[in-house]
C-alpha distance (Angstrom), angle and dihedral (degrees) to the residues before:
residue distance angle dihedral
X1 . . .
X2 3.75 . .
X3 3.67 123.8 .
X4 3.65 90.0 -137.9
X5 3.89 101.1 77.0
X6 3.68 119.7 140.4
X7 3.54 117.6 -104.2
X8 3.16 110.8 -86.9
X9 3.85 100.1 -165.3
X10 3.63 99.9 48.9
X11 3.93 88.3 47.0
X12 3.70 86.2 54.3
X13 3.35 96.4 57.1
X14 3.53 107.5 34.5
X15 4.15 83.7 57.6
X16 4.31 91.4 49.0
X17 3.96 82.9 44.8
X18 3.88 96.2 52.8
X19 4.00 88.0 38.7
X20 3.96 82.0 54.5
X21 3.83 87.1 -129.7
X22 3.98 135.1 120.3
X23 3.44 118.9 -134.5
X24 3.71 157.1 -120.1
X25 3.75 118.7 -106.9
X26 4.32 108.9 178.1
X27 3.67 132.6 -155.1
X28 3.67 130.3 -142.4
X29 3.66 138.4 152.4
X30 3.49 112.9 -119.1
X31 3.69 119.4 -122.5
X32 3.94 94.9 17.1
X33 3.21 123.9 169.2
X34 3.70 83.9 -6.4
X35 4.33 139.7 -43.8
X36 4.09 99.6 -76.9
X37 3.90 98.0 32.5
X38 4.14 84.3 57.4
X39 3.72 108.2 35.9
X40 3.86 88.3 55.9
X41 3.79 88.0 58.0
X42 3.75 88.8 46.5
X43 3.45 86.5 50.5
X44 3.77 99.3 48.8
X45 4.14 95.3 49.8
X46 3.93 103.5 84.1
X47 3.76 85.5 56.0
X48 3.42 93.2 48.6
X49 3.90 91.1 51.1
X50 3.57 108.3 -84.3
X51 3.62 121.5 151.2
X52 3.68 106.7 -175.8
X53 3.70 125.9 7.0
X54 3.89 125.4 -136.8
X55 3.97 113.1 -158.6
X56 3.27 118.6 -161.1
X57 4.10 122.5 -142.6
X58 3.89 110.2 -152.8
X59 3.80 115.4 -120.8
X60 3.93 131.7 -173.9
X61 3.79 97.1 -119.4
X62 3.69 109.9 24.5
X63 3.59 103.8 -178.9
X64 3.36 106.9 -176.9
X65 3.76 93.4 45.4
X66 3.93 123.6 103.3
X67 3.78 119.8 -141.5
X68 3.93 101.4 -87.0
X69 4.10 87.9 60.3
X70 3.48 91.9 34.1
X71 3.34 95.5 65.7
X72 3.71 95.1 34.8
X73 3.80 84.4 58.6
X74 4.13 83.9 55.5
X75 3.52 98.1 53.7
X76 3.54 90.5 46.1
X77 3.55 90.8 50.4
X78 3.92 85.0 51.4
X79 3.31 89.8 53.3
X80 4.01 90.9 63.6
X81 3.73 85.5 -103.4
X82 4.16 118.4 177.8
X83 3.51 146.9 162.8
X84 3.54 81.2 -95.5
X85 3.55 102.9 60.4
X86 3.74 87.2 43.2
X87 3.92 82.3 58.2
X88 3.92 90.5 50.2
X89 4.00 95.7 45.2
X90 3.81 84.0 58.5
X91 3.69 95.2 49.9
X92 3.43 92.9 47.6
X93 3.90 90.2 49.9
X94 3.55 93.2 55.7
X95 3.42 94.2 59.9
X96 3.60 93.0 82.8
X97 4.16 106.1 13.8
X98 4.01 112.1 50.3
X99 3.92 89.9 162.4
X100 4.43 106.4 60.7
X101 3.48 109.5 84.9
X102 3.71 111.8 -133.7
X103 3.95 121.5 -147.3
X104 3.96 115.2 -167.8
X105 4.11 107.5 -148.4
X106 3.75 120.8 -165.5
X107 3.77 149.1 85.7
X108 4.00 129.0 -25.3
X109 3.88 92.1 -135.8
X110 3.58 99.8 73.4
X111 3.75 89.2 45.7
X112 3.79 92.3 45.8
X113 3.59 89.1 56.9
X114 3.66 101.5 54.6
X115 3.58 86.8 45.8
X116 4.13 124.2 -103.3
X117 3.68 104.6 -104.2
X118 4.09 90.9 41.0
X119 3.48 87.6 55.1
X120 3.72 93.8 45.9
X121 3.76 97.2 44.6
X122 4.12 88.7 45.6
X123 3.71 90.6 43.8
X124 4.06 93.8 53.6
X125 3.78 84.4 46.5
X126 3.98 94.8 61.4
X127 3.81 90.5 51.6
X128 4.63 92.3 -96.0
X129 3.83 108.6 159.9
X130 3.89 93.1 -172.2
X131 3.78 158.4 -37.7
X132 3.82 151.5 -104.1
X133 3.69 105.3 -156.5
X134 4.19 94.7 -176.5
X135 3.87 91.5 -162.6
X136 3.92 109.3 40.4
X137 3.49 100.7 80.9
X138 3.90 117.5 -165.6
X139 3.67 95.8 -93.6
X140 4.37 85.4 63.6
X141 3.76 102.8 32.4
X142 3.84 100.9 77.5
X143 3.99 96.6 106.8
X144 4.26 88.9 51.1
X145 3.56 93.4 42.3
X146 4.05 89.2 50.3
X147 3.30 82.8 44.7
X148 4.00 98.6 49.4
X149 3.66 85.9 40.7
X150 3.70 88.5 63.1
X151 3.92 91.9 54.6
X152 3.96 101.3 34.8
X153 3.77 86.3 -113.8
X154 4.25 112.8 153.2
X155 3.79 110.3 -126.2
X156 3.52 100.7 -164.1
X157 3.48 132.0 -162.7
X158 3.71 147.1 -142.6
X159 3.65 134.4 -107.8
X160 3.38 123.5 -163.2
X161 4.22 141.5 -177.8
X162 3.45 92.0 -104.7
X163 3.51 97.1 49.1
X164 3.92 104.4 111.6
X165 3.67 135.4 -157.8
X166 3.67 100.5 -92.5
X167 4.27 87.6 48.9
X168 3.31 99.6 49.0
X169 3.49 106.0 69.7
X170 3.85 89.9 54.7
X171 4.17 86.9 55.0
X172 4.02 87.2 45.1
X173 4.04 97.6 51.2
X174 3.68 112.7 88.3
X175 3.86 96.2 6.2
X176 3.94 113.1 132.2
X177 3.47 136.8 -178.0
X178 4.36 91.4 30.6
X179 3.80 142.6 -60.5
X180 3.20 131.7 -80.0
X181 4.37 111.7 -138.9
X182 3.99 111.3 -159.4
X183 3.42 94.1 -158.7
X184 3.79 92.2 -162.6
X185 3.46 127.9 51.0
X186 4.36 98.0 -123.5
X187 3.31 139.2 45.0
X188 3.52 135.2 -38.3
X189 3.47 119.3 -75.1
X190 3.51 99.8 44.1
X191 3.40 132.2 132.7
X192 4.04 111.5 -83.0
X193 3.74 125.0 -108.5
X194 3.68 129.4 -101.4
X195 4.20 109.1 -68.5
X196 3.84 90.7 -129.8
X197 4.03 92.5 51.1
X198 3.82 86.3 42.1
X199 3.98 91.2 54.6
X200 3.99 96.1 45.8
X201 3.83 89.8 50.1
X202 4.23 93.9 48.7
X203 3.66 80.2 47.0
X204 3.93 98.5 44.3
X205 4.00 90.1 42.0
X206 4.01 100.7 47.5
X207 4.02 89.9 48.2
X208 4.14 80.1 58.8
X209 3.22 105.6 44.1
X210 3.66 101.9 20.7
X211 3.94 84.1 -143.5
X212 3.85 125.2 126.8
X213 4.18 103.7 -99.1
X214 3.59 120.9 -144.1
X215 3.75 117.9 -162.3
X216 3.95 123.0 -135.6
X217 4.02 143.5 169.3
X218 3.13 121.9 56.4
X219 3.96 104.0 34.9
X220 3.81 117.4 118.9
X221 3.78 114.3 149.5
X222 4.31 137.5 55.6
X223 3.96 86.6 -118.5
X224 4.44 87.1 54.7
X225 3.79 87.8 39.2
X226 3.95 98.7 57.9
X227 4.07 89.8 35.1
X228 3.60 91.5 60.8
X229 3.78 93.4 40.0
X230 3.72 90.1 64.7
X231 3.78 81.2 73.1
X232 3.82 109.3 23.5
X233 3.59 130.4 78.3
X234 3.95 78.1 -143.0
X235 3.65 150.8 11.3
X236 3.94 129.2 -124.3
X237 3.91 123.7 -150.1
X238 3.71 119.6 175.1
X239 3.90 122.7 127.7
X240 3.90 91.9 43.8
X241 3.74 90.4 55.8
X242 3.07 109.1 40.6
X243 4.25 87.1 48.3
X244 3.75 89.2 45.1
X245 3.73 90.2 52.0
X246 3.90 101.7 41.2
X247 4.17 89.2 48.6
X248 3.86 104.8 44.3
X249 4.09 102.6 7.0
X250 3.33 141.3 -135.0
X251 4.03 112.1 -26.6
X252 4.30 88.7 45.7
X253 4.24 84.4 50.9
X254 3.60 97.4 48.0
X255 3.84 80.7 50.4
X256 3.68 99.6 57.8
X257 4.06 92.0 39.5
X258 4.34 94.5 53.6
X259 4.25 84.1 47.9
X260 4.13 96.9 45.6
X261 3.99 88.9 45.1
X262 3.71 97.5 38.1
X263 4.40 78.7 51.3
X264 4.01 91.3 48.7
X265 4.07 90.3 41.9
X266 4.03 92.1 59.3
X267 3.65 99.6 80.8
């Protein structure tokens, strides 16, 4: 694939801005329960309403994870899950959808061990716009963001609550593509943060980084979705869909995705 796609994520939002809307950003774990079962539902999730599509790669010790992606991450893992599979379920993807970004999220060991710029160069190749690496913070991530630099890849980083004026410009500088917000200090999965505290850091975060924000963790329901949208240039679901998906399948998950982005898309 060439290295001179558009970019996706800017494309994205430049079309939700001029449609006045926020958007729909959706979490699954890549490789869960196995390759088939979750390509189709990473096939199915633009119609359904998603705007940009954040794969997760399975990793032994996810940290930041909560229990519903944790154990995703161990059936995938079961499944013989790897960075390259990941790498293959994009390719595969892009065989039919050139225009939904795709952000992998996970771990920096796995990439460390294939090496940054292989993983950058193979990632770019499969049709990846960017990453969430949860435990590289910007102090570590020089090499990968060289790296991703090289390839026009967005390394994007995390925000959190506890992330304080003098830090924040030191996440903000060199992100592309957006931020992501945690709006609770934790894991994912947990319950979301105050909407007023949630609108103040969006606010506080854009002025920074002068990058759309998008708003995850913690954000389960249609009635969360569209009260964070208010704020957000987009919406994060993860733990709901991947537990919706793993406990009554595809048909019930594709369900829950088309109601939480038809909620984010009404602002």
């Amino acid at each position: 694939m060439s290295t001179k796609n558009p970019n996706r994520i800017d494309n994205t939002f430049a079309n939700l801005k001029s449609n006045n809307r926020s958007g729909f950003v959706a979490y699954i774990m890549g490789g869960d329960p196995d390759f088939d079962k979750s390509l189709a539902l990473m096939k199915a999730m633009p119609d359904a309403g998603v705007d940009i599509i954040e794969l997760g790669m399975p990793f032994t010790d996810p940290a930041a994870d909560g229990p519903v992606i944790e154990l995703a991450g161990l059936r995938s893992l079961k499944a013989k899950t790897n960075v390259g599979t990941i790498l293959k379920m994009a390719t595969e993807f892009r065989k039919t959808n050139n225009t939904t970004p795709i952000i992998v999220m996970g771990y920096a060991n796995p990439i460390h061990h294939m090496g940054y710029a292989t993983f950058a160069a193979a990632a770019k190749n499969a049709g990846i716009d960017g990453a969430i690496i949860v435990d590289l913070p910007p102090e570590e991530d020089a090499e990968l963001r060289a790296a991703f630099e090289t390839h026009d890849l967005a390394l994007i980083r995390l925000a959190t609550p506890t992330t304080d004026d003098a830090r924040l410009p030191i996440v903000t500088k060199d992100t592309k593509g957006f931020v992501y917000y945690v709006s609770v200090a934790g894991v994912t999965g947990k319950a979301l943060g105050q909407s007023a505290d949630v609108a103040s850091a969006v606010a506080r975060i854009r002025k920074s980084s002068g990058l759309p924000v998008v708003v995850g963790f913690g954000v389960k329901t249609p009635e969360q979705a569209t009260s964070v949208a208010k704020d957000a240039d987009a919406v994060v679901v993860g733990s709901a869909i991947v537990d919706t998906f793993f406990k009554h399948g595809h048909n019930e998950a594709i369900k829950l995705i088309k109601s939480l982005a038809d909620a984010a898309h009404k602002t």
